[in-house]
matplotlib code that plots the C-alpha trace (Angstrom):
import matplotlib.pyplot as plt

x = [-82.3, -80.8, -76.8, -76.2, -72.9, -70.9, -68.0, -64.9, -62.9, -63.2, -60.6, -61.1, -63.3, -67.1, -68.0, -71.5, -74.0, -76.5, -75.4, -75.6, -71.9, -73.4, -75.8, -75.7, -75.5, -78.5, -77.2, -79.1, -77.0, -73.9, -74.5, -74.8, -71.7, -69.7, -71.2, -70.3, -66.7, -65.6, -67.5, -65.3, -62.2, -62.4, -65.2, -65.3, -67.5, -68.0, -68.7, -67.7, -67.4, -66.6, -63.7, -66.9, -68.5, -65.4, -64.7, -68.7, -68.2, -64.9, -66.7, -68.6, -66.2, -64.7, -63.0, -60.3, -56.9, -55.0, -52.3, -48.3, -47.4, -49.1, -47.0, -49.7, -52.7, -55.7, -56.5, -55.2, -57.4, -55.6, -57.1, -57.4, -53.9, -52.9, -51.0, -50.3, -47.4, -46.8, -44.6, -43.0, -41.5, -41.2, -41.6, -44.4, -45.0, -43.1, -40.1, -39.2, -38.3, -37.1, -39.7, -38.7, -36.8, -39.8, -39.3, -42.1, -43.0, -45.0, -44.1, -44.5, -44.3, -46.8, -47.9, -49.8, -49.3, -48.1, -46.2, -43.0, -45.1, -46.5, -50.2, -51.3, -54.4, -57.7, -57.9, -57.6, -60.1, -58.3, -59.9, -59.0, -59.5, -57.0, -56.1, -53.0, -53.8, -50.9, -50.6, -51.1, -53.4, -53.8, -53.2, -55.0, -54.7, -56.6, -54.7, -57.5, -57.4, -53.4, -53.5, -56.2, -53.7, -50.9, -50.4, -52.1, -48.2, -47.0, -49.9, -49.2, -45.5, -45.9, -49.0, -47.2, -44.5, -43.5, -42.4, -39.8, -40.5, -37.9, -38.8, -36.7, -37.2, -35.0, -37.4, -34.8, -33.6, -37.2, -35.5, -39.2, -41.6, -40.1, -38.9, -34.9, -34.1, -35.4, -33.2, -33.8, -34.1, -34.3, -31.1, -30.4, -28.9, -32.4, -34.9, -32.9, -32.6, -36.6, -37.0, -34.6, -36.0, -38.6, -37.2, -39.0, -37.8, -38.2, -41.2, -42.8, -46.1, -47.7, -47.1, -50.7, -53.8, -57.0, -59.8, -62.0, -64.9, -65.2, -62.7, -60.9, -57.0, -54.9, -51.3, -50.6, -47.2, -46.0, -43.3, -41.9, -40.3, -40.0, -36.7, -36.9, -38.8, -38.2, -36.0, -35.3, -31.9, -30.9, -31.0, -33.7, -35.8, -34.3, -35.7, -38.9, -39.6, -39.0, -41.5, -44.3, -43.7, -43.6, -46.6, -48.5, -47.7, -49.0, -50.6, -52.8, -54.5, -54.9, -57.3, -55.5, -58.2, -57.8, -58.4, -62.0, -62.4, -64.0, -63.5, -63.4, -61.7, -62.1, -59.7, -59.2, -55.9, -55.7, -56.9, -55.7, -52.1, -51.7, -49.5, -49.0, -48.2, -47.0, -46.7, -44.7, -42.2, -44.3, -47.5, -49.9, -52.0, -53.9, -55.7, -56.7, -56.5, -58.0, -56.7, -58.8, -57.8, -57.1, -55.0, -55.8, -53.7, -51.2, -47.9, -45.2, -41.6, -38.9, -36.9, -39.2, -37.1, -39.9, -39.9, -38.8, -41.3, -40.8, -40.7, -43.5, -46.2, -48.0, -47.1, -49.3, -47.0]
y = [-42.3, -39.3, -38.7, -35.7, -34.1, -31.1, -29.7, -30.9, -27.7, -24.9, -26.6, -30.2, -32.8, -33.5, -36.2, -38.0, -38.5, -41.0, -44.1, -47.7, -49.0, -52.7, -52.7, -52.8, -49.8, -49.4, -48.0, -44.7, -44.7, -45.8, -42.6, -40.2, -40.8, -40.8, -37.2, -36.7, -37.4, -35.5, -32.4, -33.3, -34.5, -37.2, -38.3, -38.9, -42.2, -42.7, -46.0, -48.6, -51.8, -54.2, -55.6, -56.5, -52.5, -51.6, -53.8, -53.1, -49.0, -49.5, -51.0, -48.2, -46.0, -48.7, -52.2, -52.7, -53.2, -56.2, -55.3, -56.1, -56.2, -59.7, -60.0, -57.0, -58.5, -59.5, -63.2, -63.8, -61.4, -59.5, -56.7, -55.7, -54.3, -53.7, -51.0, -51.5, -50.1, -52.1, -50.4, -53.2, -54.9, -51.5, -52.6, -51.9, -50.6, -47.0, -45.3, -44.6, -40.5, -38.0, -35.3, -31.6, -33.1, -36.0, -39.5, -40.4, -44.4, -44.8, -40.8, -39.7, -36.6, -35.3, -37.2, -39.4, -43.0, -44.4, -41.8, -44.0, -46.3, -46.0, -46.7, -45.0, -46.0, -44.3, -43.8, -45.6, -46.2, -46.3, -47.6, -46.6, -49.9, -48.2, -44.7, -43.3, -41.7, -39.5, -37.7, -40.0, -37.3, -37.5, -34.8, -34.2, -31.4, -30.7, -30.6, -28.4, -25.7, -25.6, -24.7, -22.1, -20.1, -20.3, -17.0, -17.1, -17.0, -19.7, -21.6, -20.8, -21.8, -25.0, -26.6, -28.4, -29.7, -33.1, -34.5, -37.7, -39.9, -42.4, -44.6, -43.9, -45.6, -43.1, -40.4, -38.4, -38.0, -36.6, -32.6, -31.2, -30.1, -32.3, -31.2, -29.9, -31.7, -35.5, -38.0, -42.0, -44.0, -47.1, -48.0, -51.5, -53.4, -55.5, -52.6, -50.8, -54.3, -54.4, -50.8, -51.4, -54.9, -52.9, -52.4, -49.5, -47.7, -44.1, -43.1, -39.7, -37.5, -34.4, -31.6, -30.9, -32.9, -32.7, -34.0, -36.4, -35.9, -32.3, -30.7, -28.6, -29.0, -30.4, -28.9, -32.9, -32.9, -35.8, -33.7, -37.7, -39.5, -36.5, -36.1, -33.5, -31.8, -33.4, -31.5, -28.5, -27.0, -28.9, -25.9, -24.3, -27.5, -28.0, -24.7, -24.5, -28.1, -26.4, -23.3, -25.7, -28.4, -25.4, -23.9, -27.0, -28.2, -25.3, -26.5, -23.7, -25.0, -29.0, -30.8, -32.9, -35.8, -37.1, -40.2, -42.1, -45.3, -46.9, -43.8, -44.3, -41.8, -42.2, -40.2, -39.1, -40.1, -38.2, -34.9, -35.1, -35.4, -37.0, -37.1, -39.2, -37.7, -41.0, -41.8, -41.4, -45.0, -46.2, -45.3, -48.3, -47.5, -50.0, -49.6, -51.2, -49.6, -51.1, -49.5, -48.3, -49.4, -47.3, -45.8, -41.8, -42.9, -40.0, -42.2, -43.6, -45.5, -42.7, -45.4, -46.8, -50.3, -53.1, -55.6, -53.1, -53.7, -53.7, -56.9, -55.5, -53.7, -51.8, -51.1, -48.8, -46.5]
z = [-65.9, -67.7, -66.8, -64.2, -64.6, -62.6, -63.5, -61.6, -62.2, -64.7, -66.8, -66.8, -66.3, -65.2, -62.3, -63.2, -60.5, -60.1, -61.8, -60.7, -61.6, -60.8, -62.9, -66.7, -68.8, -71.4, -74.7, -74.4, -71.1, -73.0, -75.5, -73.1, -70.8, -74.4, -75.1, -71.3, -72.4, -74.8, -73.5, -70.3, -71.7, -68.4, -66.1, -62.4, -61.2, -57.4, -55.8, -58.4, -56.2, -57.9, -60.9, -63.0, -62.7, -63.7, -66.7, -67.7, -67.5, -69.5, -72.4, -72.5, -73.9, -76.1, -76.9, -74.2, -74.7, -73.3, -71.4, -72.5, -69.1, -67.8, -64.1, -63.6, -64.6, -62.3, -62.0, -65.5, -67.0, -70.3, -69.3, -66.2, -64.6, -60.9, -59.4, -56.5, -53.8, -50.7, -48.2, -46.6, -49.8, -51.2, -54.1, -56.6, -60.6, -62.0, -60.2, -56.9, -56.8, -54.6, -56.3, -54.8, -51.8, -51.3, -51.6, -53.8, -55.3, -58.2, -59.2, -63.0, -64.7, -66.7, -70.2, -72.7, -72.4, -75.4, -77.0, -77.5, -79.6, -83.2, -82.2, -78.9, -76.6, -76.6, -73.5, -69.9, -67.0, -63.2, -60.2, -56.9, -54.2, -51.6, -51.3, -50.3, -46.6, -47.8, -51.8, -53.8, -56.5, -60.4, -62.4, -66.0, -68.2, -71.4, -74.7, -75.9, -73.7, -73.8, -77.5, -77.0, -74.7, -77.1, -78.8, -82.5, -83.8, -82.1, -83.7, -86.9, -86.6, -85.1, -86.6, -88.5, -86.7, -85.8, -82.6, -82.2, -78.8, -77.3, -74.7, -71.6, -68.2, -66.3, -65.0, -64.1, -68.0, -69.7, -69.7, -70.9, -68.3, -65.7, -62.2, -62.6, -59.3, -59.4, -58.1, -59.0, -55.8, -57.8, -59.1, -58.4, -61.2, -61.1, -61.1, -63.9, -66.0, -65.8, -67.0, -69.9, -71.3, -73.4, -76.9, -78.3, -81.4, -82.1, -83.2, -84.9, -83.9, -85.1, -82.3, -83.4, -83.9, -85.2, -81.8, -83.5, -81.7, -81.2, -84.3, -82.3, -82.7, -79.5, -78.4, -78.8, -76.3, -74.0, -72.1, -71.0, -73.5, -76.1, -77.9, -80.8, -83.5, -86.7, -89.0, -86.6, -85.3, -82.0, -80.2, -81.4, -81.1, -77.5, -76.7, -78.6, -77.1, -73.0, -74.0, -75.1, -72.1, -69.3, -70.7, -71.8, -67.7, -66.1, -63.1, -62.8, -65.5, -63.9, -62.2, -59.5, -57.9, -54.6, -54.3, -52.1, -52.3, -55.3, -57.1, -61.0, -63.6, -67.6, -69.8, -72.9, -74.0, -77.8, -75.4, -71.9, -70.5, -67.1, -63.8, -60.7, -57.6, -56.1, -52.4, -49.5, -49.2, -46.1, -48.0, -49.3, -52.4, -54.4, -58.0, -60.8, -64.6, -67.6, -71.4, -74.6, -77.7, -80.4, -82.9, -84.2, -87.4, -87.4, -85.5, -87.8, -86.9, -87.7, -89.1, -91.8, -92.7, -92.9, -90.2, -87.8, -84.7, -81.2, -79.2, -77.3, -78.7, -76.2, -72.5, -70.5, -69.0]

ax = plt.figure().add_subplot(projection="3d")
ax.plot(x, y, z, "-o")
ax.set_aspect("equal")
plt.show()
């Protein structure tokens, strides 16, 4: 059966139509949801019911990557997380926020997952069991697209460019394309010791990348976690850093999903940033997220002593 695709915005993004998530995918299949992908940047599946559809559709778009967080994982399976908010414990993974007077759990500003590491992920593959009845949206962007709207100057200055990433667990702290008035509701001495226990050193990536699959470049930005351009003026890379988060971030350019049931979304990870609305505190919410493996080969350690590795490798953020 050939795949059917519409577009799911004029950005971003196509949803595929008339595929049988339980059964198995034929290679011809396999092919054409990969050339689906990168014309799309991220695909939209409906009605995948099951942890085993899921699992099978992620190895479609290649080998998955087991997860460094393992108190998330799904009956002991490396690679199959779960997010999951439950409103009476409130308690549940990623920060609690007041977002533009809102108390929000599981909020996150826009980014790639990764950046604070040397290797970064493919790509990831979420699963929505139980949607929020309130908010609760995705938000993608397209790389691509963001450096086609950059004036041809600006190009030309920054295409070479490097950018250093520090992990850092206060949301509340990333100054680039972030909200100016987010307040941390989660500041128990426990909660903060949990964020913290990751020991990530700075690392280094091109501002600009060369997309694999289709050649184009990528305005390759992760407003969370970025700390500087290599080499420049504070200042100057301060401010260069705000101009290319607030335009890289402008939502008129997003596709935000709301959530159905058993609603499946693929991204790209080396093209697409990606946002979490998060949900009201009394709010329950449910899905689970497998990882891509991979590695574009561009990241480095800014300090390049040998031996000097984190304690965890990867931690899908």
């Amino acid at each position: 059966m050939p795949v059917i695709t519409t577009p799911l915005s004029p950005h971003i993004g196509l949803e595929v139509h008339g595929l049988n998530l339980e059964r198995d995918i034929d290679e011809a299949t396999r092919q054409a949801l990969l050339d689906a992908w990168t014309r799309g940047g991220i695909l939209l599946f409906r009605g995948c019911r099951s942890a085993e559809a899921h699992l099978r559709l992620s190895r479609c778009f290649g080998k998955l990557e087991s997860s460094a967080t393992p108190d998330l994982n799904v009956d002991n399976n490396p690679y199959l997380m779960e997010l999951k908010y439950d409103p009476e414990k409130r308690k549940g993974p990623g920060p609690m926020m007041r977002v533009n007077g809102a108390e929000r759990a599981g909020w996150l500003g826009w980014h790639w997952d990764q950046s604070f590491t040397s290797v970064i992920a493919r790509g990831a593959v979420l699963r929505m069991i139980e949607p929020a009845a309130i908010a609760g949206e995705t938000g993608f962007i397209d790389g691509i697209a963001a450096w086609q709207r950059l004036p041809v100057q600006l190009q030309e200055r920054i295409r070479d460019f490097e950018v250093v990433y520090h992990f850092t667990p206060e949301m509340e702290k990333n100054p680039y394309g972030f909200p100016t008035d987010l307040v941390n509701l989660k500041t128990d001495p426990e909660s903060m010791a949990d964020l913290r226990k990751y020991d990530f050193p700075p690392v280094v990536h091109p501002l600009v990348i060369i997309h694999p699959e289709t050649g184009r470049e990528v305005l390759k930005l992760s407003p969370m976690h970025a700390k500087l351009v290599l080499g420049m003026d504070p200042a100057q890379s301060d401010s260069l850093l705000h101009q290319l988060a607030d335009h890289l971030v402008d939502e008129r350019f997003a596709y935000f999903h709301q959530w159905s049931e058993d609603d499946v979304i693929v991204w790209d990870n080396w093209r697409v940033i990606h946002s979490a609305a998060g949900v009201p505190l009394d709010v329950r919410r449910r899905a689970q997220r497998t990882t891509l493996l991979g590695d574009y080969g561009h990241g480095r350690y800014l300090d390049p002593a040998p031996g000097r590795e984190p304690r965890t490798a990867t931690i899908a953020d």
